[in-house]
N, C-alpha and C positions, 0 to 999 in steps of 0.2 A: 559819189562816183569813185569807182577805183582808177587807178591809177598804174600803167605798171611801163617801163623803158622795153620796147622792142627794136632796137636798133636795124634787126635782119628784116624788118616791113617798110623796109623806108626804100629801098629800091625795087620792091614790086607794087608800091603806092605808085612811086614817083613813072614806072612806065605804064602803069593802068589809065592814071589821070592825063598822057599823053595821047593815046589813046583816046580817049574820052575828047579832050580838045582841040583834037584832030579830026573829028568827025566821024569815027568810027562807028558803024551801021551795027557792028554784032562785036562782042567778044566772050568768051567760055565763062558760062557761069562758075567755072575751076577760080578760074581766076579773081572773078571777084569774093571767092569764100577762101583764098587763100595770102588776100590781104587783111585777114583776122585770125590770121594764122592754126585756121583747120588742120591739122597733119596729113601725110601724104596719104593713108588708107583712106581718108574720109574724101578726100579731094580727089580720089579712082571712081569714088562712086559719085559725087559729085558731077564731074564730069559726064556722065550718063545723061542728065538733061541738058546737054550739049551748049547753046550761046544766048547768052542776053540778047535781048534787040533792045537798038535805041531807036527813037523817032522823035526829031524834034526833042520836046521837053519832057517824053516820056519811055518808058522800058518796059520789057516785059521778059519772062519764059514760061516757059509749058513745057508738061511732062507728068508724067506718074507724082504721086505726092510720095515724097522721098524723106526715108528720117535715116538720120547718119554719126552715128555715135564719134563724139571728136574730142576727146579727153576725157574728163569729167563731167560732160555736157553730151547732149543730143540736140544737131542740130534736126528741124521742121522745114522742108518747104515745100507749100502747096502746090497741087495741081497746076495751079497760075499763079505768079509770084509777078507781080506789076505797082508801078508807080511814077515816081516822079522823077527829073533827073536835073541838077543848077547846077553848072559852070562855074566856080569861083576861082577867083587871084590863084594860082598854082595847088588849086585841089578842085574837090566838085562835094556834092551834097545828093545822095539817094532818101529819095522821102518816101515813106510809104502810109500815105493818107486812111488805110481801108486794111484795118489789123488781118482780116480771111486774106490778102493776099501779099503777104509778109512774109518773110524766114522767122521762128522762135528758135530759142533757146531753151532747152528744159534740162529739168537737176532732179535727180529723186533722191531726197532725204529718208532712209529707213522705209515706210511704205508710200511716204506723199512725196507725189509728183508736180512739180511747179514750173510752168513754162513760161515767158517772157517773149513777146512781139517786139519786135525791132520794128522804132517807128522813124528813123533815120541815123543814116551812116553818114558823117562829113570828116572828110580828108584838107588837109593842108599837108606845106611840104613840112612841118614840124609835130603834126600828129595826129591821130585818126579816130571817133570818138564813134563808140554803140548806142545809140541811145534809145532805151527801151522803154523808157517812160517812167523807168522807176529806179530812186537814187543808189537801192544795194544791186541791181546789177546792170546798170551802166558800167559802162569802159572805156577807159581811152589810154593808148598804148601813143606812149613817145618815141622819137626819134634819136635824143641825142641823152 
């Protein structure tokens, strides 16, 4: 797993997850792709599929399947992008049990294209981990 100190993600974690345990019913899928720090052009279009829903223990959005080039990477997300949502000690835990209704990651190296399903995101207040299922591109960006 990489590893890498994002310092400037630690107070759009900390009001997401506020949010979150406060029982918020909807918030901007912007937001949750810009506490993995998307840049601003990718998080304009982003924003086009407008709000997560939460319900209970689970989330959803819908929208056109949307692909969004964000550095080095292209972000995927499906038509429907749903799953699971835990509440933990000062963070929370997005699971996404059913890889077709997940965000990827993809990379092209020279002509091959390699994409990565994000199969849960967990936050704490000291740091925020990708975890894709597979050890070279997981991530988790620290706080301090």
């Amino acid at each position: 797993m990489k590893s890498s100190p994002r310092p400037e993600l630690q107070k759009p974690l900390a009001a997401f997850t506020e949010r979150l345990h406060a029982g918020a019913e909807t918030i901007p899928l912007a937001e949750l792709a810009s506490l993995f720090g998307a840049p601003d052009d990718a998080l304009e279009r982003i924003a086009t599929r407008g709000e997560i829903r939460f319900r209970g223990e689970t989330f959803s959005n819908d929208g056109p399947d949307l692909v969004v080039k964000a550095g080095r990477i292209e972000l995927e997300i499906p038509s429907l992008m749903r799953g699971q949502v835990e509440l933990l000690p000062g963070g929370f835990k997005l699971s996404f049990p059913l890889g077709e209704f997940s965000m990827k990651a993809c990379m092209t190296v020279a002509i091959i294209r390699k994409c990565f399903v994000l199969k849960e995101m967990r936050a704490s207040p000291d740091d925020l981990v990708l975890d894709f299922g597979n050890a070279l591109a997981n991530r988790r960006y620290t706080f301090s």
